[in-house]
Structures are given as C-alpha cells and as structure tokens.
Steps between C-alpha positions, in 0.01 A plus 500: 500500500585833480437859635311757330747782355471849599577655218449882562390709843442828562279833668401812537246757665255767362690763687130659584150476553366375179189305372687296272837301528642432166741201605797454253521137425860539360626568840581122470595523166343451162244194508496214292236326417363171763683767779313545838472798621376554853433872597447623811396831611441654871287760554468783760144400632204242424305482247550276167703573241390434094684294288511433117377208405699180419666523888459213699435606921710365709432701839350789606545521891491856659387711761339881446814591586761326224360225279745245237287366228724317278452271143632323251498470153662285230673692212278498127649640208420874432434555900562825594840634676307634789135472693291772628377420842223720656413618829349812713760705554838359702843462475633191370809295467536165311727220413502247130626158531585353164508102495671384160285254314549141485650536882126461721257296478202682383257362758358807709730658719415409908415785703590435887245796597582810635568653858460884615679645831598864652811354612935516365492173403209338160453164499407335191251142586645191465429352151422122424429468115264223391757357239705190559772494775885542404409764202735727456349850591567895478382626843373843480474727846342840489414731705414897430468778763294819598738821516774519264737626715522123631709268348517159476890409600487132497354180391442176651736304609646273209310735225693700286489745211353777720349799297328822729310699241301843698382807431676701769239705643367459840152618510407318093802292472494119476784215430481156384784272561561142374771183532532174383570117566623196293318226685402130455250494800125382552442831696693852606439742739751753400548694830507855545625823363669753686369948484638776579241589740148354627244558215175383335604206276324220268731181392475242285650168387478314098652165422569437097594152435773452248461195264601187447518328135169431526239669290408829666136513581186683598185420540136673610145432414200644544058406414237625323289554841217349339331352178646671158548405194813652447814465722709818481854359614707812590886327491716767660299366823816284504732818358494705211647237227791602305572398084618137614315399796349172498112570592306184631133525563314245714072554535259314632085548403206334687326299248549347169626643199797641307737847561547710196804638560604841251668444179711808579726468713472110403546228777650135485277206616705388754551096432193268687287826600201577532383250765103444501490451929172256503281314216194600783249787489726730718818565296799728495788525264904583518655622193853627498690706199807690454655758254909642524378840478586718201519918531159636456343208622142611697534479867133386496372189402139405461409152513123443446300216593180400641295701737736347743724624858840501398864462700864605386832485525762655297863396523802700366833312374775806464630471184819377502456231773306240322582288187265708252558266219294205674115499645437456827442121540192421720297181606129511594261311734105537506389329775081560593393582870731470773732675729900595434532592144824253447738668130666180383827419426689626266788412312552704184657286165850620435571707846801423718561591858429833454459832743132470403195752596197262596166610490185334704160616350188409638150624427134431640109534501327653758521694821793324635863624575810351417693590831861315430717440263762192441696424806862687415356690226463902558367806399159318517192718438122441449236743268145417520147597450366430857144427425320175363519599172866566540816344393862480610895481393788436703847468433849515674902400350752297629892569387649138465828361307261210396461296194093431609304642751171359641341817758309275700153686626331785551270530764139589473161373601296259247421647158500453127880556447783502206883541550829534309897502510664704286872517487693818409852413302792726631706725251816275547343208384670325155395235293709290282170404282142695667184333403223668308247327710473431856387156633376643816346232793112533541365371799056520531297402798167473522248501842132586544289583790117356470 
C-alpha cells in the first residue's frame, strides 16, 4: 500500500471584512486533473458559508463565535483556478490541500467531527475511519481560532508540516492552522495544538486513505421514494465522474418487467444480469450495467420501467485503476422467498491471483431491509423504498489478492430476493492470450413459501 501524496499546500486571509472569499486554488500549485483538493476556510462568526457547486462537505463545525466549514473536490478539466465562497460579512482566512491523483483512494474522505473550546490549547476528535485496518492514511488536524492576533504555535505531537494562516486583527481577525500525519492506524486522536493565548477555537480532524493496487472505488445509491416509471440515476452521488471512470449501475424495481436504460450515454449489460427475484405474483428485479465514461457524457441517467419503486447504487472505478480493456465478470443467483440474499461464487475465465475489487449486489421486493452485508466485506450500504410497494438494493466491496471469491450472505428478513458478484480487474493485470468471452459460474436457487 501506499500513502496518498501531497502534492501542493498553501493559505491565505481576506485581510478584511468581506462578503466573499475568493480562495486561490493555485496556492498549492496548478491542478491536474483526478487531483483532490480539500479547502478549508474559517470564519469570524456563525453562520454558513455558500459554496459553488461540484464541492463535496466534509465538516462544518463552529460556534457564533469562529466556525471551519471545509470540502473537497476532485479536479475536472476546465475547473476554474479559484472558488468564490460567500458569507455575511467577516474576516476570513483559509488553507488548499492538493492530493496528486492516482495517490488516494477516492472513497469519501472520514470526518472525525469537530470540537469547539475558549481555551490555549484545540483539540481535534479522535478519528476511526470505516475502511479496512492497516490502510495507509493522510491524517489531517485542524483547528481555526477567534481573534487574529492569536496564533497557533504548534501542532500535535508527532504531526508535522505546520502552516498558521490569520488575518492579524484582533477585534475581526481569524486564523486557521493545519498539520499532518503519515499513519497506518485503525484510529487517531491527534492531540492538541498549542496558542498564543486563551481564545475561542473550533478544530477538526480528516483521514484520506492512500491506495493500494487495487481498483479505486466509490460507491452511493439512492430510490425513487415511490412508484415511477422512470428512474432518474444522478451518478456523481458516488463523485463527479471524470473522461475514464468506470461507471457501474446496480437497480432494483418491485415487480416484473424490463429497464430501458438511455441509448446516450449507452450502458453494457453486465454478463448474467438482470435477475427476475421470484416466478410468484410478488416480484422484484436486479439489473446491473456499466459504461467507462466518455467527456460529455450526461450525469443523469433515466431508466424507465414499470409503474414500479425503484433502488440504486452507483459505483465509480477511477480511471486508471482498473483493467478497462476487459468487462467486469459477474455470476448471478435468483433464488424465490427466503432470508440472506447469498451472491455466488465467482471465479472469472482467464483471471489470475489478482488485487481484485469484488462487488456483492443484492436486491429485493417489499418493505424489508437488508441490514448487513458479507462478513469481511465493507463499505456496505442499503437504498430502499420503505413501503409495501417498495423495493430495495444493497451492496458493499471486499479488496482481496484472490483468484475467486464467494461473499457468503447478506442478512435480511424473508423476501423475494436476487444477488450478484461482480469482480473488478486491476490496471496491472496482463494476459498472455485474454478471452473474448467469459465463462462465468452461475449458481440459482429456488424456495417458496405457501
């Protein structure tokens, strides 16, 4: 594994009372594209701050007397060298992080929640991200202060790369000050930083997890909220996708009857899908698609269907990560009524051991939650219509050096179910000879309540 790279840092203040802060990105040098940028500003008083759009929150924790919203955002081509932030009228001061691309895992960054104090000494929360243990992670601490004749003169112990940025004014004034750690941990509580005096102060603490030659994922979802007939699958739910990006859509209906997915941009069947759940009255099927997305591509897609509750979930491959010249392989089940919605084995044709992304996909009928994923598997979530007409997805990834995989279960109450495996090749991977076709393991099982 490695850490994520910081590529470029830098800040600033607005050097008065203004409504706007107009925060130069190139303070941590020019941005390429697949960067992350993570912005944060700290205010001189409550109230919340407007962003443009395409900036992911991270935090927002304040007080009315000093408040440190802060967000992200991953680098498109043609973005702008700067961002206009609004606000009523303060004094500012801000920092840019700059993470190169290719060097973090694109999975949302963890935000250990923020702490506020009057006191010489802000204390960031201790942090425990919800991805594996052992990743290599960029530990953020922040912590901004009321009064800009206050400075921040130290960091936590074992954090380095300390940067005080302030407007030095003592009745408007306001700094923001922010180190870093290199850590392979499950948790960190970064400690304290040290002012020049006792002052109003908010503090913060981000964890980016660097990668690891697998392919860099992820994932959100969302419903319709009720019966449609058309499906309107926003994909930057899981990030704003870049020319590239491998885009995989999983959605589950209640009831019978074909998707219609858009001719433009155009998805791929992916292989053994859709799954019809049940051959009874009560019905629901999974259907899963993907497209490497091209520049211009809509960030909507509208699937229609049958006057039907629908569930999503939308999965992002970075480009770069994944082997783009083959498919993602899958195998499908379809069992009928039952509990545990159990994605087969799979063991795609031509693979080796390989630092492959697996993907568990399970959808269902009904008013009934899917509440677990695969033991060992993370980053599980559940969308669903939560009525009797409804319908839900679920899905979560393992990371595994593994030639096969078989998920085991997810857990849920009985219901009309279908689940899949779908396996997500890794850049690295080579072929001597790569088939054109994969001969992919089905497994189908079958039980009925009377």
């Amino acid at each position: 594994m490695s850490f994520p790279t910081v590529a470029g840092f830098g800040g600033s203040n607005s050097g008065a009372n203004v409504t706007t802060t107009t925060v130069d990105l190139t303070l941590a040098g020019a941005a390429s594209v697949g960067d992350l940028l993570i912005v944060i500003i700290v205010n001189d008083g409550g109230g919340n701050l407007t962003w443009p759009a395409g900036w992911t929150i991270l935090a927002n924790q304040g007080s009315s007397a000093v408040s440190a919203p802060s967000r992200s955002h991953i680098v498109q081509s043609g973005d702008p060298t700067s961002i206009d932030v609004t606000h009523t009228s303060e004094g500012t001061a801000y920092q840019v992080y700059r993470i190169a691309a290719g060097t973090f895992h694109i999975t949302n960054i963890s935000f250990g929640g923020g702490e506020t104090g009057t006191t010489n000494a802000p204390s960031p929360l201790a942090l425990n991200p919800p991805w594996p243990s052992g990743w290599d992670t960029l530990w953020i601490a922040i912590a901004g202060n009321d009064n800009g004749t206050v400075s921040i003169s130290s960091a936590p112990a074992n954090y380095t790369d300390l940067q005080n940025d302030r407007w030095n004014n003592a009745a408007d004034g306001v700094g923001v000050a922010s180190a870093r750690r290199f850590l392979a941990a499950d948790s960190e509580d970064p400690g304290t930083f040290s002012m020049s005096a006792a002052e109003d102060w908010v503090s913060e603490s981000n964890a980016i997890p660097g990668i690891a030659g697998f392919p860099n994922a992820a994932l959100s979802g969302a419903n319709s909220g009720g019966n449609v007939t058309t499906s309107s699958v926003d994909v930057t739910i899981a990030g704003t996708p870049v020319a590239g990006d491998l885009i995989i859509i999983g959605i589950c209906q209640d009831g019978t009857g074909a998707f219609t997915w858009p001719a433009t941009p155009a998805f791929t069947q992916t292989p053994n899908f859709p799954i019809t759940a049940d051959a009874g009255s009560a019905q629901a099927v999974l259907d899963c698609r993907y497209r490497i997305w091209q520049a211009g591509d809509s960030t909507t897609v509208s699937i229609t269907h049958a006057n039907e509750s629908t569930g999503w979930e939308v999965v992002r491959i970075a480009d770069g990560s994944f082997d783009a010249a083959t498919a993602p392989a899958a195998a499908t089940t379809a069992p009928g009524a039952s509990t545990n919605p159990d994605p087969p084995n799979l063991d795609p044709a031509g693979w080796a051991t390989e630092k492959t992304l697996w993907l568990a996909l399970a959808g269902n009928d009904g008013n009934v939650a899917i509440t677990a994923g695969p033991s060992g598997y993370f980053y599980f979530r559940n969308d669903r219509v939560a009525a009797a007409s409804g319908a839900g997805i679920a899905v979560a990834w393992l990371e595994s050096e593994a030639a096969s995989e078989d998920p085991g279960v997810f857990t849920m109450g009985s219901e009309q179910w279908a689940a899949g495996t779908i396996a997500i090749r890794p850049a690295a991977a080579v072929e001597a000879v790569r088939p054109s076709v994969y001969n992919v393991s089905q497994a189908v099982h079958r039980s009925f309540s009377y």
